[in-house]
Structure formats: structure tokens, C-alpha cells
C-alpha positions in Angstrom: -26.5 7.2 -9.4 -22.5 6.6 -9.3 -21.8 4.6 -6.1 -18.5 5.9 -4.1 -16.5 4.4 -1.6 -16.9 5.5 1.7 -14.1 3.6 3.7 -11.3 1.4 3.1 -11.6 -0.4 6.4 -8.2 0.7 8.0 -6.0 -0.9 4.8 -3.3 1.0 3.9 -0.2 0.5 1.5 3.2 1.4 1.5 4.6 2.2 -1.8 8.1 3.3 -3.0 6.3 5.7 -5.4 3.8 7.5 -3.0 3.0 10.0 -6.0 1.4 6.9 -8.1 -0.2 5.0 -5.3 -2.0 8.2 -4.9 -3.3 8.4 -8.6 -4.1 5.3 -8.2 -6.3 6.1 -5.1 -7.7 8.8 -6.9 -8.6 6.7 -10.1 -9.6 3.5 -9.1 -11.5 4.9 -5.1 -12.3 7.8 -6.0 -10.6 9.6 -3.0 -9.2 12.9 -3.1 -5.6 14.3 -2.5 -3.7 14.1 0.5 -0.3 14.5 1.8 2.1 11.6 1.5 3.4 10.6 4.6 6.8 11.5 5.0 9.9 8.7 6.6 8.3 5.8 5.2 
């Protein structure tokens, strides 16, 4: 059985390149899409 994350713990990043962080998400937490927040 594959183990998955289930919470980050409230830690959240800021990135200049919100379309990477995301893949990065994706790939490394296994967590699905979501909208980039937008004025940050």
C-alpha cells in the first residue's frame, strides 16, 4: 500500500512561478490541482 500525505501542517510557500510550485506539489505530495492564489 502507497502511503499519501494527508496534511502539510499549515506550511505554505510563496513562489514567483506558482505554475511550478504546483507541479511540484503535485509530484513530490501527491496533492491535486488548485487555483493559484491571485496578488501575491
Amino acid at each position: 500500500m502507497m502511503k499519501r500525505v494527508t496534511g502539510i501542517g499549515g506550511v505554505f510557500f510563496k513562489s514567483g512561478d506558482p505554475k511550478s510550485l504546483q507541479a511540484w506539489y503535485e509530484k513530490h505530495l501527491d496533492i491535486g490541482l488548485w487555483e493559484p492564489a491571485k496578488g501575491y
